[in-house]
MARMARZA-689516 format. One record per residue (C-alpha): residue number from 0; residue in one letter; x, y, z. Coordinates in nm, 3 decimals. Layout:
BEGIN
 pos code      c1      c2      c3
 NUM    A       X       Y       Z
...
END
This chain:
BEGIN
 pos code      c1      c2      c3
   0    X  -3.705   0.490  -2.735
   1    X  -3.318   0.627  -2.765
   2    X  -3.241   0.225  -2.805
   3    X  -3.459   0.222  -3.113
   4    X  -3.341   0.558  -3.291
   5    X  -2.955   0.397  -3.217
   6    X  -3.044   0.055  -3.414
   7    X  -3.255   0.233  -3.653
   8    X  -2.919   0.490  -3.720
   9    X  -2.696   0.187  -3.751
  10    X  -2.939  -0.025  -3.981
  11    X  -2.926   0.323  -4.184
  12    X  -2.549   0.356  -4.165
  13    X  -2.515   0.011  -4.307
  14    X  -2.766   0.067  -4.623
  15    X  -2.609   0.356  -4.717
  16    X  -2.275   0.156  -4.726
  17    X  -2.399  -0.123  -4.885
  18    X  -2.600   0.101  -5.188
  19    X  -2.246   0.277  -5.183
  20    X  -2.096  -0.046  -5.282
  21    X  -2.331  -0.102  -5.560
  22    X  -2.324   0.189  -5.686
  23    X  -1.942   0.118  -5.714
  24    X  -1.997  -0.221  -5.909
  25    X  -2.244   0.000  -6.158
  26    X  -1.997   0.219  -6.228
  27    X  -1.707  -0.005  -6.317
  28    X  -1.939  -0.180  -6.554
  29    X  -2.023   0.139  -6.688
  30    X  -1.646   0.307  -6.699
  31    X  -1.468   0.006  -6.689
  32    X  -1.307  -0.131  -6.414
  33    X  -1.005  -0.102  -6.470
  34    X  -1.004   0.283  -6.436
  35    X  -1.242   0.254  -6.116
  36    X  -0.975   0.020  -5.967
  37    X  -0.691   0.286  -6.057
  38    X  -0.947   0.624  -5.950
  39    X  -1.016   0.398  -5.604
  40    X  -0.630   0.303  -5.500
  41    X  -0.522   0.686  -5.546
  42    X  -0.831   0.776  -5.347
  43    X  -0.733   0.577  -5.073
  44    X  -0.359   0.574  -5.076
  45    X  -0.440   0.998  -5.039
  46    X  -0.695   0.902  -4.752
  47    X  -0.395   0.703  -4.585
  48    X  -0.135   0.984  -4.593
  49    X  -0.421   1.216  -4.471
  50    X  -0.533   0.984  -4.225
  51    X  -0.106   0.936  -4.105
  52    X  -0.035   1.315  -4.054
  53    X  -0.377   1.397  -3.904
  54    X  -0.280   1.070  -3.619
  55    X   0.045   1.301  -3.581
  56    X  -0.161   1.582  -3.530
  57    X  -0.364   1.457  -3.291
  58    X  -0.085   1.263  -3.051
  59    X   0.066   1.632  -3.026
  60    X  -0.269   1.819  -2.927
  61    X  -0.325   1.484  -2.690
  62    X   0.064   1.501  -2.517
  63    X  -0.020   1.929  -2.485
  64    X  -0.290   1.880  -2.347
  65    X  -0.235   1.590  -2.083
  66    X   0.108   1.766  -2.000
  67    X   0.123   1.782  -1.621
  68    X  -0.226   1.710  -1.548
  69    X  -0.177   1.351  -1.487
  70    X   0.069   1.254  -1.198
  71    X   0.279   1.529  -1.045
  72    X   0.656   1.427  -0.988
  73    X   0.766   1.076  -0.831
  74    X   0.818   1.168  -0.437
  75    X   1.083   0.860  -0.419
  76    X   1.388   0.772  -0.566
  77    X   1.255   0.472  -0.724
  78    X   0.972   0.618  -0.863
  79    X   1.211   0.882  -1.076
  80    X   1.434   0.557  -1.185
  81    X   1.067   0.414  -1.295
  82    X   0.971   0.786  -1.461
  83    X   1.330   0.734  -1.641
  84    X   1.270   0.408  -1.738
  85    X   0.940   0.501  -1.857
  86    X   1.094   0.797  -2.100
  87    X   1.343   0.558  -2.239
  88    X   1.124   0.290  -2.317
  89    X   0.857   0.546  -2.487
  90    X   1.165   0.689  -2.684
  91    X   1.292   0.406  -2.824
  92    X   0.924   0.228  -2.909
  93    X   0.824   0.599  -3.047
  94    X   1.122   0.627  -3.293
  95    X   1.072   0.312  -3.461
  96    X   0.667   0.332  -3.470
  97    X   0.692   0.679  -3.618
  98    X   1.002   0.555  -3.906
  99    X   0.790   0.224  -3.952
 100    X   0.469   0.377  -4.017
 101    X   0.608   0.648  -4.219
 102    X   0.752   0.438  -4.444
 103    X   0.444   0.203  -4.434
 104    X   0.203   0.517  -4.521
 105    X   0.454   0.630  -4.776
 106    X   0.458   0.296  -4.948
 107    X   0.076   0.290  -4.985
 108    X   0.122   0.608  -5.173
 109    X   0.405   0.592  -5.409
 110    X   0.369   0.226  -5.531
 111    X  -0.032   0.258  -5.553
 112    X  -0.111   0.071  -5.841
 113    X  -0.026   0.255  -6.204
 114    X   0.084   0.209  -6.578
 115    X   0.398   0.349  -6.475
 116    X   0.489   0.130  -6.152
 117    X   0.672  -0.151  -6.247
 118    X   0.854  -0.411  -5.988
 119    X   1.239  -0.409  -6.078
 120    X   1.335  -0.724  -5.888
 121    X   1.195  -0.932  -5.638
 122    X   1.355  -1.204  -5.389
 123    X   1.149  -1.384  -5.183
 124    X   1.385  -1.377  -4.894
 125    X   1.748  -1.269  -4.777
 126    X   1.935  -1.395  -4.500
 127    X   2.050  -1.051  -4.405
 128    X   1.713  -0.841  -4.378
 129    X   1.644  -1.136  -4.121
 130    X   1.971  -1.071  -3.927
 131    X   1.902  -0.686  -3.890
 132    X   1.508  -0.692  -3.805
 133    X   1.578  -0.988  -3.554
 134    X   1.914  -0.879  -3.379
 135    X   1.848  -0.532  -3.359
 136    X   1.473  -0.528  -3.167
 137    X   1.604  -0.824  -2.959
 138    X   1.954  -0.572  -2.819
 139    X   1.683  -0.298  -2.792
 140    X   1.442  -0.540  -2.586
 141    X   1.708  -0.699  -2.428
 142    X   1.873  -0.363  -2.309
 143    X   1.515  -0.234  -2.207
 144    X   1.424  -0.576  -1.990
 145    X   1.760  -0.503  -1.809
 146    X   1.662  -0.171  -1.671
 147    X   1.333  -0.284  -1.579
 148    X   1.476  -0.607  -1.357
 149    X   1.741  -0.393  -1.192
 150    X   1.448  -0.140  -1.084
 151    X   1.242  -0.412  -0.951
 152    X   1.530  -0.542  -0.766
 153    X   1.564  -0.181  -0.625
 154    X   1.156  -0.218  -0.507
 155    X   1.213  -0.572  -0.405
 156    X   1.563  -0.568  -0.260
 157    X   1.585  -0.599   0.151
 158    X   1.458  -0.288   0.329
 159    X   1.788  -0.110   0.565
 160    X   1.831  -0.189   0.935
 161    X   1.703   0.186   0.989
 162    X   1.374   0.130   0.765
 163    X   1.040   0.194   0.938
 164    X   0.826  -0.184   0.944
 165    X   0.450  -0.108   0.857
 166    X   0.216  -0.397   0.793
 167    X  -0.086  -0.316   0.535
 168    X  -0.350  -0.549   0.524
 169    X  -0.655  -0.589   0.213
 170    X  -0.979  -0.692   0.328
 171    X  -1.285  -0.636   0.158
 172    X  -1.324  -0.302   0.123
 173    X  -1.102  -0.166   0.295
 174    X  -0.711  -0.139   0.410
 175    X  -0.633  -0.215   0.757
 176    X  -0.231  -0.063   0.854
 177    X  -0.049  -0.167   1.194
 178    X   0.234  -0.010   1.330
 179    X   0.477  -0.184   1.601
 180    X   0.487  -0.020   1.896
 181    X   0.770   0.133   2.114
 182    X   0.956  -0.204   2.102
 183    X   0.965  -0.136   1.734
 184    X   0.832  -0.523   1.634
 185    X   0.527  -0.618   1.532
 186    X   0.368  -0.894   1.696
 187    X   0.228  -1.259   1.596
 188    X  -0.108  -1.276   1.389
 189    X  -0.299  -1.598   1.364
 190    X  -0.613  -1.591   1.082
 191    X  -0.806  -1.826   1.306
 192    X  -0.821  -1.549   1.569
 193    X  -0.972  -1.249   1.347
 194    X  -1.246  -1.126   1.479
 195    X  -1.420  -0.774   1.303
 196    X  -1.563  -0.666   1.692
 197    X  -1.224  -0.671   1.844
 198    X  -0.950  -0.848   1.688
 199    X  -0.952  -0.750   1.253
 200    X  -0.621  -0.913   1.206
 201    X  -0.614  -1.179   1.432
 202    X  -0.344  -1.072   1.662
 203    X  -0.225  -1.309   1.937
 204    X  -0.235  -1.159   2.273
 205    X  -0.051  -1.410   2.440
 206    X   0.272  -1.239   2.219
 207    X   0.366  -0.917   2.444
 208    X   0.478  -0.767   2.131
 209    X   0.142  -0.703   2.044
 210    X   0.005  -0.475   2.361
 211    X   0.161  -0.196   2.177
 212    X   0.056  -0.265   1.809
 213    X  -0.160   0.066   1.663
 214    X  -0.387  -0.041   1.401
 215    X  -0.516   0.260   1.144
 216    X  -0.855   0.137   0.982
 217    X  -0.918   0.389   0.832
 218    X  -0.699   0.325   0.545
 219    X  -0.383   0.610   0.636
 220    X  -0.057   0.550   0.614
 221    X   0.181   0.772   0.793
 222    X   0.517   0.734   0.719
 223    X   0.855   0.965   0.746
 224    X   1.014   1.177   0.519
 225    X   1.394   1.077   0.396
 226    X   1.351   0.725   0.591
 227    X   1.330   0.422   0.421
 228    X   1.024   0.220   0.506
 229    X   0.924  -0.139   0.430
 230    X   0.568  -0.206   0.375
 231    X   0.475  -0.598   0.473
 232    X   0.206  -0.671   0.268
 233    X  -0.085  -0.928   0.319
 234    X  -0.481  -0.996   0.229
 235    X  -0.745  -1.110   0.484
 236    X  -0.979  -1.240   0.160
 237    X  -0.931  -1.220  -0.223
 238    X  -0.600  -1.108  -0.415
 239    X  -0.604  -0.712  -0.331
 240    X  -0.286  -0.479  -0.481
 241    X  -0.155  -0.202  -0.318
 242    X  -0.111   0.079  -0.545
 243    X   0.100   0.379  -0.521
 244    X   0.087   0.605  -0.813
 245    X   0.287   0.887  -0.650
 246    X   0.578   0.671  -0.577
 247    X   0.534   0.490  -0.925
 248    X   0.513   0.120  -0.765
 249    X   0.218  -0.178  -0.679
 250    X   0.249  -0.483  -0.532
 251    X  -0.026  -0.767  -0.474
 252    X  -0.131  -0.859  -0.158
 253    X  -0.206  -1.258  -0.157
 254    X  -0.404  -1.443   0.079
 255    X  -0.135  -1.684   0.285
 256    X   0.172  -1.500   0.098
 257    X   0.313  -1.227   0.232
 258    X   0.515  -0.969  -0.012
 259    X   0.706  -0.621   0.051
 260    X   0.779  -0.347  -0.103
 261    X   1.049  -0.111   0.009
 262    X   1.068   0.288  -0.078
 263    X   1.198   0.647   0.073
 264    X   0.981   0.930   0.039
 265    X   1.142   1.253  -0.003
 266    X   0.822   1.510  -0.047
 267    X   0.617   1.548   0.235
 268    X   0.234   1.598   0.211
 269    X   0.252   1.944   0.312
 270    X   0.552   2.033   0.028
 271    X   0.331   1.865  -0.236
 272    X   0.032   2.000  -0.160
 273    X   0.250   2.365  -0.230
 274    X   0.420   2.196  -0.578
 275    X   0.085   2.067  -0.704
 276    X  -0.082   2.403  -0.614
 277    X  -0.357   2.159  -0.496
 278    X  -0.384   2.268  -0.120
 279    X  -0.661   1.956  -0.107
 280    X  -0.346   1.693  -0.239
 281    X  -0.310   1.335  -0.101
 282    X  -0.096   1.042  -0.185
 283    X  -0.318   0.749  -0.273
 284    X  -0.343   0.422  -0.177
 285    X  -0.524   0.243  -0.440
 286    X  -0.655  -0.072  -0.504
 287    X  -0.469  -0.185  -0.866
 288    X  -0.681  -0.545  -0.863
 289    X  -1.076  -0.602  -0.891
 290    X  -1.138  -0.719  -0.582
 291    X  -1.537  -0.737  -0.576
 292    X  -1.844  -0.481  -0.607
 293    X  -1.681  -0.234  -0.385
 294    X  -1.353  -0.209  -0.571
 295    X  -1.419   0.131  -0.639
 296    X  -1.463   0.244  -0.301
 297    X  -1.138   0.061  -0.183
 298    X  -0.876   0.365  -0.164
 299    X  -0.678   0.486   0.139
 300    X  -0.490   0.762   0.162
 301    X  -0.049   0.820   0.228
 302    X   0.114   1.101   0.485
 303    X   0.385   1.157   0.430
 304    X   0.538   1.433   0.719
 305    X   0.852   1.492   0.927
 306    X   0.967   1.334   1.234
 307    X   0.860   1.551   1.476
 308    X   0.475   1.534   1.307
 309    X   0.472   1.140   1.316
 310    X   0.603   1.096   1.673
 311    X   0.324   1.335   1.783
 312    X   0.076   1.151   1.601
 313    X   0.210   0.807   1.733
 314    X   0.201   0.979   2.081
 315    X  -0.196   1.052   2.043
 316    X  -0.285   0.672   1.915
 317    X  -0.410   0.420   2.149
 318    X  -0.237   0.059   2.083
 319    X  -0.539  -0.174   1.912
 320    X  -0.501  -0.411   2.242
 321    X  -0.544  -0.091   2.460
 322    X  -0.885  -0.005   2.267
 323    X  -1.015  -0.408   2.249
 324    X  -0.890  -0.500   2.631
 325    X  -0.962  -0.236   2.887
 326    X  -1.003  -0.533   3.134
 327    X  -0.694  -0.693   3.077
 328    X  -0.504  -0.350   3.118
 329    X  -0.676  -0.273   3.485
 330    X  -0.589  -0.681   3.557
 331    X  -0.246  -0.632   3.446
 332    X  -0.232  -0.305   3.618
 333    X  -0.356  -0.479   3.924
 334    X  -0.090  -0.777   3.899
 335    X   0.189  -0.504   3.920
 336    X   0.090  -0.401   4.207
 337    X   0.308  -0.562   4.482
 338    X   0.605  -0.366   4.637
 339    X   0.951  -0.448   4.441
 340    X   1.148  -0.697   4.706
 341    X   1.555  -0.665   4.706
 342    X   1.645  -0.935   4.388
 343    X   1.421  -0.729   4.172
 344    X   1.149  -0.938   4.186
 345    X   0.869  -0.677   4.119
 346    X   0.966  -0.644   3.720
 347    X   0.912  -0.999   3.731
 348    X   0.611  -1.002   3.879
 349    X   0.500  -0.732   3.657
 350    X   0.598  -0.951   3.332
 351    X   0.397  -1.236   3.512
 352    X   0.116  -1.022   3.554
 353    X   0.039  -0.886   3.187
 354    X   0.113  -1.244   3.016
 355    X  -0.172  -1.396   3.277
 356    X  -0.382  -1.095   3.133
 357    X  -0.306  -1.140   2.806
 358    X  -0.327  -1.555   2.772
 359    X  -0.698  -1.467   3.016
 360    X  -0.803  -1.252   2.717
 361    X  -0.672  -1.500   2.453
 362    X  -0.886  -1.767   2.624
 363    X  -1.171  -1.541   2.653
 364    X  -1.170  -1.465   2.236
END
């Protein structure tokens, strides 16, 4: 029924138009139309300036209105060079819409058409005007693509010996994050070996550097505050993106391509949560590319927190081969068992022992 009352409204909306327009014919036949062509220009060149100064009006009520209710301040450095970059770009595009349109709206008015309005001269082109409206916009461009590149070399650029390495992973819908370990490397993946029961990202057990790996699936990210960290980034199925609004940056996470981004957060969760005034606050992970049907619901979630907080929460988190192998751990445990002889032998023994657990669990997945 509501579909029928909106057709039947527009069908109405257009025969009033349309008798509007006839009546306009009638009337220049009847007053001449001449003066109906002269009433109708100053009618609309007056509906122009109107319509120009109320679109002033409302970009002011819309910029008080949206002030600081849309993104609270960048919490990296790169994310205030992007803010900055944003401010200058929205300057220099604002001052010449506002003078073009000005003097487009003005136009409109003063040389409507008139008795009195006669053209003076007229070229049909000059050499010069071309120089100034093509030189000028391509410095300002120019100058503008400059800031951009060197602040995507910033995002881009190689991460610091001391950065933290975390590896985030899209899959459909969800983001899986690993962590390396206490030997501070993350081990080998192979795709061939994912398996969603025990093995999401295909790690190779064989590669000792993996018995430590913690895997979040739950979508967090914990990271430390005023240390740089370098996020690998890879998909497990379509073309995801890993967006950070806080920190003003997104990458795109490819299938078979891995990409990076590299950032230092300088707000922690908790001091955000107190500038905000929102004592509910996160930093989001979202998903900046349709992915599928559960796009929406593809979000995870950045904590940010000090030293002290993340090596406590590292100390409570079992590593992913812990969780998946139980058996392998007791076998390994097992292996290491024999009394260490004089040349050391026992640590050898012991390295012998988990890589005969771990290639008997690689053969067993």
């Amino acid at each position: 029924m509501s579909v029928f009352i909106i057709v039947a409204l527009v069908v109405l909306l257009f025969t009033i138009v349309y008798q509007i327009g006839k009546s306009s014919e009638y009337a220049s036949v009847i007053r001449g139309e001449e003066f109906v062509s002269k009433r109708t220009n100053k009618t609309i060149a007056t509906l122009l300036v109107a319509f120009f100064l109320l679109g002033l009006y409302g970009i002011y009520v819309c910029n008080e209105y949206f002030k600081g209710k849309l993104l609270p301040p960048a919490a990296c450095k790169t994310g205030d060079n992007y803010d900055h970059m944003f401010i200058v770009t929205l300057m220099v595009t604002g001052v010449v819409f506002l003078a073009t349109q000005a003097v487009l709206f003005w136009f409109v008015y003063k040389y409507q058409t008139s008795e009195k309005s006669k053209p003076s001269f007229f070229f049909s082109h000059d050499n010069r005007l071309e120089m100034i409206w093509t030189t000028i916009p391509a410095i300002a461009m120019t100058i503008l693509v400059v800031i951009g590149l060197k602040n995507w070399y910033e995002v881009t650029a190689p991460a610091p010996d001391n950065a933290m390495v975390v590896e985030i992973i899209g899959k459909q819908f969800n983001w899986l994050v690993r962590y390396p370990g206490k030997d501070n490397e993350l081990g080998l993946r192979d795709f061939r070996k994912i398996n969603d029961a025990n093995n999401v990202l295909g790690l190779d057990w064989t590669d000792p550097h993996n018995q430590d790996d913690i895997i979040s699936q739950n979508g967090e990210l914990h990271v430390v505050v005023n240390k740089p960290v370098k996020l690998i980034i890879g998909s497990r199925d379509v073309i995801h993106d890993v967006g950070l609004p806080h920190f003003r940056m997104k990458m795109d996470a490819v299938p078979g391509i891995t990409t990076s981004l590299c950032f230092t957060p300088y707000i922690t969760t908790d001091s955000m949560k107190q500038i905000t005034g929102n004592p509910n606050f996160v930093y989001e992970i979202a998903c900046d590319q349709l992915c599928g049907s559960g796009h929406y619901s593809m979000r995870g979630t950045i904590i940010v927190q000090t030293q002290e907080q993340f090596d406590a929460w590292t100390a409570s988190q079992k590593s992913y081969y812990a969780l998946n192998n139980p058996d392998a751990l007791k076998a390994a445990a097992t292996a290491t068992t024999p009394a260490v002889d004089s040349a050391g032998g026992g640590d050898i023994k012991k390295v012998d022992g988990m890589k005969k657990a771990a290639k008997a669990v690689s053969m067993k997945n």
